[in-house]
C-alpha positions in Angstrom: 8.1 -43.9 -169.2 5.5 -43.1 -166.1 7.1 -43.7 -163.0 5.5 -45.8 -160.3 3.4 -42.9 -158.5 1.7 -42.2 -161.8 1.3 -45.7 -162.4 -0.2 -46.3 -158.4 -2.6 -42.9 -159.2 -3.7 -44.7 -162.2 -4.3 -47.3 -160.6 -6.2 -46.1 -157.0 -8.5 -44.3 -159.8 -9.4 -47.4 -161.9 -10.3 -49.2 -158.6 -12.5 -46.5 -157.1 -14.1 -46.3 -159.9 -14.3 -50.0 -160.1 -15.5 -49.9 -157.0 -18.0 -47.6 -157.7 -19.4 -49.9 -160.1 -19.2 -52.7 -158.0 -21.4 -50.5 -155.5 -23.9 -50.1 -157.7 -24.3 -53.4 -158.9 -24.9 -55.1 -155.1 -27.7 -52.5 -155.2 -28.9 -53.5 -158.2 -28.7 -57.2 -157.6 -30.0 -56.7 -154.0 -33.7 -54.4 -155.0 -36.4 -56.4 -155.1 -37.8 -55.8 -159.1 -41.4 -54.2 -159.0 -42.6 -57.3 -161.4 -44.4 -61.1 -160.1 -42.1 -63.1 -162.8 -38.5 -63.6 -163.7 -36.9 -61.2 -165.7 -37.1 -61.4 -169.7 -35.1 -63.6 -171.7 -33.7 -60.5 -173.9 -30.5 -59.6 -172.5 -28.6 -56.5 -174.4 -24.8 -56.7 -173.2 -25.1 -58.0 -170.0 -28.0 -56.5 -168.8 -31.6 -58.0 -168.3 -34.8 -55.9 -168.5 -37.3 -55.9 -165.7 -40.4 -54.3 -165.3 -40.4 -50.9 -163.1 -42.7 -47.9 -164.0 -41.6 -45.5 -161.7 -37.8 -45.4 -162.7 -37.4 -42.0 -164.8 -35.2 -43.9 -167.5 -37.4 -46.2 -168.3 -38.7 -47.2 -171.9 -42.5 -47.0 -173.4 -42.7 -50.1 -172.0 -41.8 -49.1 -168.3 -38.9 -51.6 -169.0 -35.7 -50.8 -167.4 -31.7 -52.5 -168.0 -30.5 -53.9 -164.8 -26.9 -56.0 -164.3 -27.3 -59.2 -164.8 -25.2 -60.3 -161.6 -25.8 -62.0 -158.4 -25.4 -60.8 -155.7 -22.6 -62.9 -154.5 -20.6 -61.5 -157.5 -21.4 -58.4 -157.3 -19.9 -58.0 -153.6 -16.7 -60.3 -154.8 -16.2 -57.2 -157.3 -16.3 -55.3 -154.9 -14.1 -56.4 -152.3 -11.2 -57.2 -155.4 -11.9 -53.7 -156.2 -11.2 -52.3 -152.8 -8.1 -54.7 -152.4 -7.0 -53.3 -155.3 -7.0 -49.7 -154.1 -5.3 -50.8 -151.0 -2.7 -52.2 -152.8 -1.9 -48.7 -155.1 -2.0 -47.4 -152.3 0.4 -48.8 -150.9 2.7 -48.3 -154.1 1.8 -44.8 -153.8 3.2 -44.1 -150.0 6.4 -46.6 -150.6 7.2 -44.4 -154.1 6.6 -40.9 -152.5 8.7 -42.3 -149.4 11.5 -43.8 -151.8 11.5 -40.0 -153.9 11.4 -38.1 -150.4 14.9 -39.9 -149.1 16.4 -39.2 -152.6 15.5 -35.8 -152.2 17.2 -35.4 -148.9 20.7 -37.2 -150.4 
């Protein structure tokens, strides 16, 4: 059974990297898209395609994915991701603290 500064390291790591993500989608869904119209309709998990010929990972079609979030959420991800790695955090430092006084017994 992992004990709770495993669990807390797990933890700050799935919330950076949560964060991370989060990041990346208030840039997303704050870039103006290179094209006049709304995005198309066709929407592969989550994603919708828009129009930009100068991105490197674009298709044929100069078509790239981008999230399919607004802005509002995306920020709201990140600031529960950020609480989140607070809070292991915290864990963290009360566990190591907790281990360090047993060690001294």
């Amino acid at each position: 059974m992992p004990d709770a500064m495993t669990i807390a390291a797990a933890g700050v790591r799935a919330n950076l990297a949560a964060l991370s993500d989060a990041a990346t989608s208030v840039v997303a869904a704050t870039t103006p898209g290179l094209q006049s119209g709304p995005p198309a309709s066709f929407k592969p998990s989550g994603f919708l395609l828009a129009y930009n010929p100068d991105a490197p990972f674009a298709n044929l079609q100069d078509l790239v994915a981008v999230p399919d979030a607004s802005p509002e959420a995306a920020i709201t991800g990140m600031l529960e991701a950020a609480n989140g790695a607070r809070a292991n955090l915290v864990v963290y430092r009360i566990a190591s603290h907790l281990y360090r006084s047993l060690l001294k017994l």
